[in-house]
VOGU-3710 file (C-alpha; in Angstrom, 3 decimals, decimal comma):
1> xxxxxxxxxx> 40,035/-15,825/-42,029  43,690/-16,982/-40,572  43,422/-20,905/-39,148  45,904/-21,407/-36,129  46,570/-25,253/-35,571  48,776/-26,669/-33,224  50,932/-29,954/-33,560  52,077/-31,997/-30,398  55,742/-33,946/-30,900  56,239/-36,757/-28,181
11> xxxxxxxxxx> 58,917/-37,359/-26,932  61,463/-40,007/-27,058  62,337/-40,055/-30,714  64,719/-40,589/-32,990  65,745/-37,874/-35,236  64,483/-39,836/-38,290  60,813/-40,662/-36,625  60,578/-36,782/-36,144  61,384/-35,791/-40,026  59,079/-38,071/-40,787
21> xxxxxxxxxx> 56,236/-36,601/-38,267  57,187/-33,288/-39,799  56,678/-34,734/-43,207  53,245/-36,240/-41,911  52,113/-32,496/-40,699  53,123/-30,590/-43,356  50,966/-33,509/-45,709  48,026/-33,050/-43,919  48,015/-29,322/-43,692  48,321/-29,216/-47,660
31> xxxxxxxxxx> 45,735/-31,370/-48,019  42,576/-29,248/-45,584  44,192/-26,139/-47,894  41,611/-25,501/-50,857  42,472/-25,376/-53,920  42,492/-22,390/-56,076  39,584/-21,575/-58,326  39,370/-18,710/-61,100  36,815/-16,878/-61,244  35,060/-18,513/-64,413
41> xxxxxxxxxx> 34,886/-21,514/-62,424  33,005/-19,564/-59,452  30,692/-18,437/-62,132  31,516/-14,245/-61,525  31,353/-12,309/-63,956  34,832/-10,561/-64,928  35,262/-7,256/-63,541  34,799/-4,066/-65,906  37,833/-2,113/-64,614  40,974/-4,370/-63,840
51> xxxxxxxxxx> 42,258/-4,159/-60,689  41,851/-4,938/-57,027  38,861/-2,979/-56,750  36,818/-3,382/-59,704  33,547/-1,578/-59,090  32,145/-2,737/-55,887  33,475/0,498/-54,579  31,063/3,161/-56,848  28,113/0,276/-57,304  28,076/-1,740/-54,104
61> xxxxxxxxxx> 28,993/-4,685/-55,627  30,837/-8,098/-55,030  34,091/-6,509/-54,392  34,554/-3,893/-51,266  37,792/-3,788/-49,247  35,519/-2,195/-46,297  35,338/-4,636/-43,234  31,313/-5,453/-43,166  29,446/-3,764/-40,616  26,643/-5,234/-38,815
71> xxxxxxxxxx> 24,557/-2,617/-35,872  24,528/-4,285/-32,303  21,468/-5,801/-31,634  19,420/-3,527/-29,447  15,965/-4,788/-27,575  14,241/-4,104/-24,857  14,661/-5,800/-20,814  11,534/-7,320/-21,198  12,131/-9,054/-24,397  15,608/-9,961/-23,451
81> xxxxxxxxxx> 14,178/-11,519/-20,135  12,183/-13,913/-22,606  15,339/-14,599/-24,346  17,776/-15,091/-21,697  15,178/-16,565/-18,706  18,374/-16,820/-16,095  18,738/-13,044/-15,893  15,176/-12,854/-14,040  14,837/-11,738/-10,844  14,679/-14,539/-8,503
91> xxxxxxxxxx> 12,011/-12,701/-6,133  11,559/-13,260/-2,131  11,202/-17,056/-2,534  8,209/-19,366/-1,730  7,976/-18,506/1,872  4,716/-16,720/2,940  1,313/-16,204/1,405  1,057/-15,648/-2,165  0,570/-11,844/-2,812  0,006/-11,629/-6,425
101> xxxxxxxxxx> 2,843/-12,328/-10,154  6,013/-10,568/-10,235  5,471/-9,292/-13,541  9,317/-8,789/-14,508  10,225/-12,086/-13,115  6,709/-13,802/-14,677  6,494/-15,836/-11,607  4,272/-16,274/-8,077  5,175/-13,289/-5,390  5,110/-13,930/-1,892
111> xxxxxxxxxx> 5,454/-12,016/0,730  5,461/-11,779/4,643  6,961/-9,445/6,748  7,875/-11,264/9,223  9,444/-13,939/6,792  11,499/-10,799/5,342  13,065/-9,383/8,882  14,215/-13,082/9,804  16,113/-13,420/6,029  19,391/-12,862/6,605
121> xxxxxxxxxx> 20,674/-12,557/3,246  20,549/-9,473/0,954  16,970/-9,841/0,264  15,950/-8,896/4,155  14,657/-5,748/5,637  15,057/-4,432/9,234  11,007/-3,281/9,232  7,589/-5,567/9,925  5,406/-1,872/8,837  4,494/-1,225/5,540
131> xxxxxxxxxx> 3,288/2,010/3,732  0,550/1,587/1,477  0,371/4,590/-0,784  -2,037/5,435/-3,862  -4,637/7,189/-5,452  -8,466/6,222/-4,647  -9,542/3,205/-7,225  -5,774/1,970/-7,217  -6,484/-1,224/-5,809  -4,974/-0,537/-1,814
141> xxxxxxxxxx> -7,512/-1,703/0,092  -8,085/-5,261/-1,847  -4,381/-5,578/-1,531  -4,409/-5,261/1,862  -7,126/-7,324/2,735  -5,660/-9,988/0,317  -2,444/-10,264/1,697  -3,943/-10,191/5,542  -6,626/-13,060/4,848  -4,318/-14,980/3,167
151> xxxxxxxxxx> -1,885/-14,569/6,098  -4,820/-16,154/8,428  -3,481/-19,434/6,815  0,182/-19,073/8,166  -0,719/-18,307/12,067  -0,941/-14,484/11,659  -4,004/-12,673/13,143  -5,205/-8,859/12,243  -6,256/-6,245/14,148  -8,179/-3,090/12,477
161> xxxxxxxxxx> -8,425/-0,523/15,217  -10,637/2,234/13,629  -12,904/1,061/10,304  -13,774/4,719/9,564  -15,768/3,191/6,212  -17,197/-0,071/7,282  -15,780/-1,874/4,397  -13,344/-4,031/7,066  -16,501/-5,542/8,898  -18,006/-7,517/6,066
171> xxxxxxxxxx> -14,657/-9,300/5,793  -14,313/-9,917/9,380  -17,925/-11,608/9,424  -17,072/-13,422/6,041  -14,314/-15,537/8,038  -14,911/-17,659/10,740  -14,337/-16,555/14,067  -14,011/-12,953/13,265  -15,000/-10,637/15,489  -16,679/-7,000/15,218
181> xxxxxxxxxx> -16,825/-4,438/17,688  -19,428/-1,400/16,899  -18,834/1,954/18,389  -22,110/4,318/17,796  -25,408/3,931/16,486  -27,033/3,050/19,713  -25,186/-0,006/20,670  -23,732/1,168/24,050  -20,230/-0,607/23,519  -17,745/1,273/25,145
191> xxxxxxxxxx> -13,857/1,008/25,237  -11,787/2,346/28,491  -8,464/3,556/27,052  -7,296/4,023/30,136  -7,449/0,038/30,780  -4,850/-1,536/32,195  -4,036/-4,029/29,736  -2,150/-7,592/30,391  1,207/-7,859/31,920  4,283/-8,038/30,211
201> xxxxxxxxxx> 6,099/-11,244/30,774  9,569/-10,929/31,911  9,119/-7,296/33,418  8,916/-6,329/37,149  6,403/-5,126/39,214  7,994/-1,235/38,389  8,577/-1,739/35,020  4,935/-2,687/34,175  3,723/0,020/36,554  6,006/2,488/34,985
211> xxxxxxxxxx> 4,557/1,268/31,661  1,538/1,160/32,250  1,360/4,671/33,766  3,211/6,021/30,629  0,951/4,684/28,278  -2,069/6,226/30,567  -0,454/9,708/30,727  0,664/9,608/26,809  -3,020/8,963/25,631  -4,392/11,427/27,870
221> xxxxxxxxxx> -2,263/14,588/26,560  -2,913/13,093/22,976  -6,651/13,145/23,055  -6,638/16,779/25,131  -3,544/18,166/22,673  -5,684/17,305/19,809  -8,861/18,787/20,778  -6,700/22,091/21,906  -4,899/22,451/18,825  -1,469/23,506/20,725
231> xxxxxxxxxx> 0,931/21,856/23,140  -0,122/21,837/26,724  1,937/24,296/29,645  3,831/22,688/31,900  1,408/23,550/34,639  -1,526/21,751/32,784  0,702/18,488/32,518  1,720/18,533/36,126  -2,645/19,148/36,548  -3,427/15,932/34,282
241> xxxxxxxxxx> -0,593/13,851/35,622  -1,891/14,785/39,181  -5,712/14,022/38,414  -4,983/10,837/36,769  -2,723/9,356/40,128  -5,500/10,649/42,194  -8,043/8,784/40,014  -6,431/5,420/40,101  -5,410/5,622/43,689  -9,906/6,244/44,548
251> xxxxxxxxxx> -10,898/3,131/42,063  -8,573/0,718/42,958  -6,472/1,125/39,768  -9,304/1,278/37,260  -9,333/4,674/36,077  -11,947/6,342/33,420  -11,726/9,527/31,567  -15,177/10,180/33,196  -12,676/10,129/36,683  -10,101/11,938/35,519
261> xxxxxxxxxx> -12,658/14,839/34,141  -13,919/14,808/38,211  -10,669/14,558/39,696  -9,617/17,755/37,391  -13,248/19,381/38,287  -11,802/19,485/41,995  -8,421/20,642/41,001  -10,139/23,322/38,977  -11,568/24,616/42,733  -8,903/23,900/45,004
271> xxxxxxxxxx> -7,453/27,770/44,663  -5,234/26,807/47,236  -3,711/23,354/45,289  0,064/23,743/44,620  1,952/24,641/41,985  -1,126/26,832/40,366  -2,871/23,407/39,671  -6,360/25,399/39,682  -5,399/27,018/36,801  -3,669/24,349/34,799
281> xxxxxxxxxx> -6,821/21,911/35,318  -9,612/24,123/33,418  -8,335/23,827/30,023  -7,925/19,240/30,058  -11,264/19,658/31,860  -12,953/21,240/29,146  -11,361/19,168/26,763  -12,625/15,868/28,881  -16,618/17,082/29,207  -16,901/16,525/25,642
291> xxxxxxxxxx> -16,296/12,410/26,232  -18,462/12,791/29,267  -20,957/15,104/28,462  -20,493/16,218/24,509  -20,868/14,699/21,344  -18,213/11,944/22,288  -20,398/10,162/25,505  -21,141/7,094/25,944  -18,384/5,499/24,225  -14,900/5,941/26,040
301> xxxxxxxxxx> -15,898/8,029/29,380  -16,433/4,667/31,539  -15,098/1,169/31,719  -14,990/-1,129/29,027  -18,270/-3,342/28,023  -16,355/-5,806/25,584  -13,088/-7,813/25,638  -10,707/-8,444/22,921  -10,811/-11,492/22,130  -7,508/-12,535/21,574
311> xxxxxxxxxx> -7,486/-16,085/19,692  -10,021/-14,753/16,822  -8,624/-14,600/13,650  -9,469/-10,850/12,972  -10,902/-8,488/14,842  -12,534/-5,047/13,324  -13,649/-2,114/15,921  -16,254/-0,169/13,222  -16,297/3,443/14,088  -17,980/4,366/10,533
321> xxxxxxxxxx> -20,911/5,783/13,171  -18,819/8,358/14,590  -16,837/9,474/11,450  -19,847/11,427/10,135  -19,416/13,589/13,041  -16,398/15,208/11,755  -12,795/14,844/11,034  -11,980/15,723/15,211  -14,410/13,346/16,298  -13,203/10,883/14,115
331> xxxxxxxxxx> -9,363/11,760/15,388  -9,611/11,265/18,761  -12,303/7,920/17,920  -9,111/6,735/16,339  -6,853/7,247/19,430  -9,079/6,104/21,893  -9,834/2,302/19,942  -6,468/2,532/19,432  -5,163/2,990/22,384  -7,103/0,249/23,990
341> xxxxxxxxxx> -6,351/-2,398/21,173  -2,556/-1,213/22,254  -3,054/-2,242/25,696  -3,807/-5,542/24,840  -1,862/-6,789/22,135  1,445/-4,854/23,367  2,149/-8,887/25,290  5,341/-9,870/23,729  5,119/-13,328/25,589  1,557/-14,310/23,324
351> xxxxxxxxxx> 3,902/-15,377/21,205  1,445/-13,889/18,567  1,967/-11,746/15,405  -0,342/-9,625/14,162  -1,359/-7,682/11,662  -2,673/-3,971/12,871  -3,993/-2,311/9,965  -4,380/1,766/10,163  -6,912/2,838/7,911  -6,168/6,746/7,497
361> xxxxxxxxxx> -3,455/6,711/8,971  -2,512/10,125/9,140  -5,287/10,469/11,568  -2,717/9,383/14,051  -0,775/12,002/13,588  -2,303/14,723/14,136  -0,544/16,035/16,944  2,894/16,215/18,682  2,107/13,213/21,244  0,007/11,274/18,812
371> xxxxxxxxxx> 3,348/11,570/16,605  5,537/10,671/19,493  3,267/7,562/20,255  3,073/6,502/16,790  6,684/6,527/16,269  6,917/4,642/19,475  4,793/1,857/18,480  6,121/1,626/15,253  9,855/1,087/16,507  8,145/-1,090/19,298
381> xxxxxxxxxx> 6,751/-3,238/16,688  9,646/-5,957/16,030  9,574/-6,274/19,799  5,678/-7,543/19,796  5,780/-9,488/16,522  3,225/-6,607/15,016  3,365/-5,442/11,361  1,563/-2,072/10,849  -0,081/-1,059/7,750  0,010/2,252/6,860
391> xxxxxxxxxx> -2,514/3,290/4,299  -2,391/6,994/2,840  -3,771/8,089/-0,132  -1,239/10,505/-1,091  2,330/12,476/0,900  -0,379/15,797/0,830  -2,179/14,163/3,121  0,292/14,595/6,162  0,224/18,542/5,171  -2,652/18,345/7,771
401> xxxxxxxxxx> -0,228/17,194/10,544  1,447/20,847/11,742  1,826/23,865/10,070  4,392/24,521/6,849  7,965/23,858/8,429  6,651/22,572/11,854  8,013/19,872/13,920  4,725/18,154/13,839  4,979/17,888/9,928  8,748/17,223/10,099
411> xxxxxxxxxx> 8,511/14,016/12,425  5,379/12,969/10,253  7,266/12,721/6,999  10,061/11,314/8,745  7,975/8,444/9,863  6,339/7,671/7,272  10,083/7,820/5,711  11,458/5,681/7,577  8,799/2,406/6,743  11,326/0,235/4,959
421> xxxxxxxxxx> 8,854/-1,851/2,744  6,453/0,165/0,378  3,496/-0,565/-1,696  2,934/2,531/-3,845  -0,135/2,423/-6,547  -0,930/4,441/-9,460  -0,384/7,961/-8,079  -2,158/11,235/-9,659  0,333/13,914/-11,917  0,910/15,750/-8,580
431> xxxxxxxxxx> 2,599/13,454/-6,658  5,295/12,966/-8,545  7,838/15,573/-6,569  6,703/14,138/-3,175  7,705/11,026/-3,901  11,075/11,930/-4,887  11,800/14,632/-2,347  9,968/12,417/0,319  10,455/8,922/-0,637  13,627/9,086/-2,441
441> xxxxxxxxxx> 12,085/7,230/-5,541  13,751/6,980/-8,657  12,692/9,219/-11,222  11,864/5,600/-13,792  9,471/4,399/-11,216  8,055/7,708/-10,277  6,631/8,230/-13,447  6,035/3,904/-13,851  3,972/4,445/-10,712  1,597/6,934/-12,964
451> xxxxxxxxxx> 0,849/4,638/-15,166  0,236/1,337/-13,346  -2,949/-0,551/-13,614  -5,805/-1,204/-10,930  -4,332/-3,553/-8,697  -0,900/-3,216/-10,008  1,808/-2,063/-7,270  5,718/-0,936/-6,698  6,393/-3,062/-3,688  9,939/-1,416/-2,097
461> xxxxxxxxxx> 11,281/-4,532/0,094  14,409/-3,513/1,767  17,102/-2,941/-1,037  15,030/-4,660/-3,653  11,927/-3,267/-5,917  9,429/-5,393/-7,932  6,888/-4,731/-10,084  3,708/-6,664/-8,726  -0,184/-7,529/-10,044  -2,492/-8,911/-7,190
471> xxxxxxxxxx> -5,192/-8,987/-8,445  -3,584/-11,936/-11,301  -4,470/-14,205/-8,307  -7,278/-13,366/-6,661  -10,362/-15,622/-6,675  -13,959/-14,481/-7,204  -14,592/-15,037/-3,771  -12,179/-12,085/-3,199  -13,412/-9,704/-5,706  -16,917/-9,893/-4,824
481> xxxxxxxxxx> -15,725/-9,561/-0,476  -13,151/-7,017/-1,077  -14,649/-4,713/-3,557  -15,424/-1,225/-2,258  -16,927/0,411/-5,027  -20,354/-1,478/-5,391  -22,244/1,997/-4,125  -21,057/3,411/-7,262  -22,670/2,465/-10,644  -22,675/4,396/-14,127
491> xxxxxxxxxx> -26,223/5,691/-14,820  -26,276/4,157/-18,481  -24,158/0,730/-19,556  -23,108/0,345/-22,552  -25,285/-3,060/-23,613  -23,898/-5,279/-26,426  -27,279/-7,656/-27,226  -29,244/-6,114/-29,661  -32,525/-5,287/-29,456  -35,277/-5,610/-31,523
501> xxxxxxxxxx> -37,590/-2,351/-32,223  -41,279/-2,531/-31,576  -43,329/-1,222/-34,520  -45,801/-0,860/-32,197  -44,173/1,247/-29,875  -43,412/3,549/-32,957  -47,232/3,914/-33,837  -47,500/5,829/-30,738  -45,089/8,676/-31,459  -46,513/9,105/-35,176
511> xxxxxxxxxx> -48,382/12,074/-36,172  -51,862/11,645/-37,077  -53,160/13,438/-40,025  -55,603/16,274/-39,912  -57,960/14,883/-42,029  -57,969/11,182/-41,844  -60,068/11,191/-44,767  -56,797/12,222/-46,599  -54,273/9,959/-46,697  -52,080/11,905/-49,027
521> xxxxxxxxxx> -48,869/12,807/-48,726  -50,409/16,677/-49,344  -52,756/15,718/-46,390  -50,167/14,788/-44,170  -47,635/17,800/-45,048  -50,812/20,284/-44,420  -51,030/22,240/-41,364  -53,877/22,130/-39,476  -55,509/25,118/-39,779  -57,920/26,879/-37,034
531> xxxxxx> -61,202/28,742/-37,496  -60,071/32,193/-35,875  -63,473/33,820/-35,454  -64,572/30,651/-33,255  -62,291/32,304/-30,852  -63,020/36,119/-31,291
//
């Protein structure tokens, strides 16, 4: 190995006081030189072939010309993480409710949307909504419900618009001040989604009106395009929009779907109504009669029985009544409590955020204006401080919205798309080209997502990905609230005490001898035998 050194000569000297610095150096570099030793002294053996190379060359020895080679260390990023702690990922920070462990970074993750949007740095996102996606038993709904509860504690409030399962109302009457509103089963709420809902502050008297009437209009051809299957005629929207002005205009501006269904019964006779109203008016009628006559009454056809009550923590509108009635029942169920819930909480002067979590959420898309208003509240949301959760349990689920190529299907993927933070959970073997053709998901994480635990999640936050466990932090007091599967138990568990036999128990399944008088092992290996001609 070659030693460099360097000398430093002031200066200011004489030529003598430099010979004899020069004289100093070259002294003390002789001295840190070793001194020569011959091999006997080292101990080594003498080679057995003179020369440079002697035999390390054919017998790996001491002598070998060859440079020594030593293979790169190679280990993995979690190992190296433990060995070099700076190069872990520094997370979101400490603002917002604790979510669960970053599991590459080993530390606390928290999370709030609304803390996200308002970071500024690299680590923001341009979203409040969030798409929850997973397989059933992956651990979405406890997620969910952890990261909303714990939000109660920062200010935020939630809103569940349709609980098609029920499971939302036991945590809503766990917390104090939560509020449930049943739909079905005999309790004779009902919800006008026609209501007018409170005013705007900072609008004018025709910009709330014009609001107001567009958000009428818009659930109206939702609810009827949904029932129909296809988009309405031109005719039939000039019939609905000309029932519903003639409704508000004979209650005082409190109009039902109960009057709209009359004021289309008389457009339906009026043969000599412009514009061929007659005819357009038959088809929305029929579609109405079924919330004011059908399987739908009593809930939505008249005006509203409750209020929302707008300082409780979290408040739950249970429709798991009306879900057993079928999958269109439950659809327009969904857009009715939703659209009232909209009317209320769409006041960006509350000052208020909210959580509004959408249970199957592709039930809200199941038509062109349902899509439309969907994607209009969504992009509305920043504007009214509201974070939507999405929850789906798979991409196949939105094959339901539309037919194969559609528009209907097109603008549902693209919505869902375009949700900038993600939760995705273990996903089945199928979903893996969805979520890179749809999601744009790396083809690592795709197949991570397949194996990740119960409770274990990909959270997507703007440009950033982590690798998250919720349920490291949750308390008992969560598990036992938030679990969902406690209908479900195995028939036989596996029990680890042992247990003792009962002789006596085995007495009873013994075989008693023929004879009793023979207690032989030849008595007890005899068949009984029968006396034939008793029978005969």
């Amino acid at each position: 190995m070659t030693r460099h050194a360097a000398t430093f000569t002031p200066t200011g000297l004489t030529r003598k006081e430099r010979r004899d610095l020069q004289k100093q150096i070259v002294q003390a570099q002789q001295e840190e030189t070793p001194e020569r030793s011959s091999r006997r002294g080292r101990n080594l053996p003498e080679p057995a072939v003179p020369g440079p190379f002697g035999p390390g060359i054919t017998q790996g020895g001491y002598w070998n010309l060859a440079k020594a080679w030593i293979p790169a260390h190679q280990a993995t990023s979690q190992h190296i993480a433990g060995i070099y702690p700076f190069v872990a990922d520094s997370g979101l920070g400490h603002r917002g409710p604790i979510l669960g462990v970053d599991l590459n970074a080993d530390a606390l993750w928290h999370f709030s949307p609304w803390e996200a949007y308002v970071d500024s740095t690299e680590r923001g996102t341009f979203s409040t909504n969030i798409l929850v996606l997973g397989a059933y038993r992956g651990g979405k709904s406890a997620t969910v419900k952890t990261l909303v509860t714990r939000s109660i504690a920062f200010g935020h409030q939630v809103v569940v618009p349709s609980d098609p399962k029920g499971e939302w109302v036991t945590v809503a009457e766990a917390i104090p001040g939560g509020r449930v509103i049943r739909l079905g089963g005999g309790t004779g709420t009902r919800l006008n989604p026609l209501d007018r809902g409170p005013r705007r502050t900072g609008t004018s008297d025709e910009q709330h009106e014009q609001m107001v009437k567009q958000r009428r209009i818009g659930t109206l051809i939702a609810l009827i395009e949904m029932t129909l299957g296809n988009r309405l005629t031109a005719v039939e929207h000039a019939a609905i929009l000309d029932a519903l002005e003639r409704c508000v205009a004979r209650t005082g501006d409190h109009p039902t779907l109960r009057g709209v269904y009359e004021e289309l019964g008389h457009l339906a006779g009026d043969t000599q109504a412009a514009f061929r109203a007659a005819e357009g008016a038959i088809q929305p009628r029929f579609v109405l009669r079924r919330f004011v006559e059908g399987d739908l009454s009593g809930l939505f056809e008249d005006e509203s029985t409750v209020e929302f009550d707008q300082d409780a923590p979290i408040v739950v509108t249970d429709t798991s009544e009306l879900f057993a009635r079928g999958d269109l029942a439950a659809q327009l169920t969904q857009v009715c409590s939703t659209a009232w819930i909209q009317a209320v909480i769409s006041d960006r002067a509350a000052r208020r955020t909210r959580y509004v979590v959408r249970e199957e959420g592709w039930r809200d898309m199941t038509s062109l204006a349902s899509l439309q208003m969907f994607q209009q509240w969504l992009k509305l949301s920043r504007h009214y401080g509201i974070s939507n959760i999405v929850i789906l349990h798979k991409m196949g689920d939105l094959d339901a919205v539309g037919e194969d190529g559609s528009l209907e299907r097109s603008l549902a993927y693209s919505i869902v798309g375009d949700i900038e933070n993600k939760f995705i959970f273990r996903v089945n073997h199928q979903e893996q080209t969805a979520l890179r053709a749809r999601l744009n998901l790396p083809a690592p994480h795709v197949e991570m997502a397949r194996q990740l635990r119960k409770g274990e999640f990909l959270a997507y936050v703007g440009q950033y990905s982590y690798l998250v466990d919720c349920f490291a932090t949750s308390t008992p007091w969560e598990y036992e609230l938030f679990a969902t599967d406690d209908a479900v138990n195995p028939a036989d568990r596996e029990d680890a005490t042992v247990r003792v036999i009962d002789t006596g128990a085995l007495d009873d399944y013994w075989p008693e001898p023929a004879d009793p008088a023979d207690s032989t092992v030849a008595g007890w290996l005899t068949t009984e035998t029968r006396d034939l001609t008793e029978e005969l």
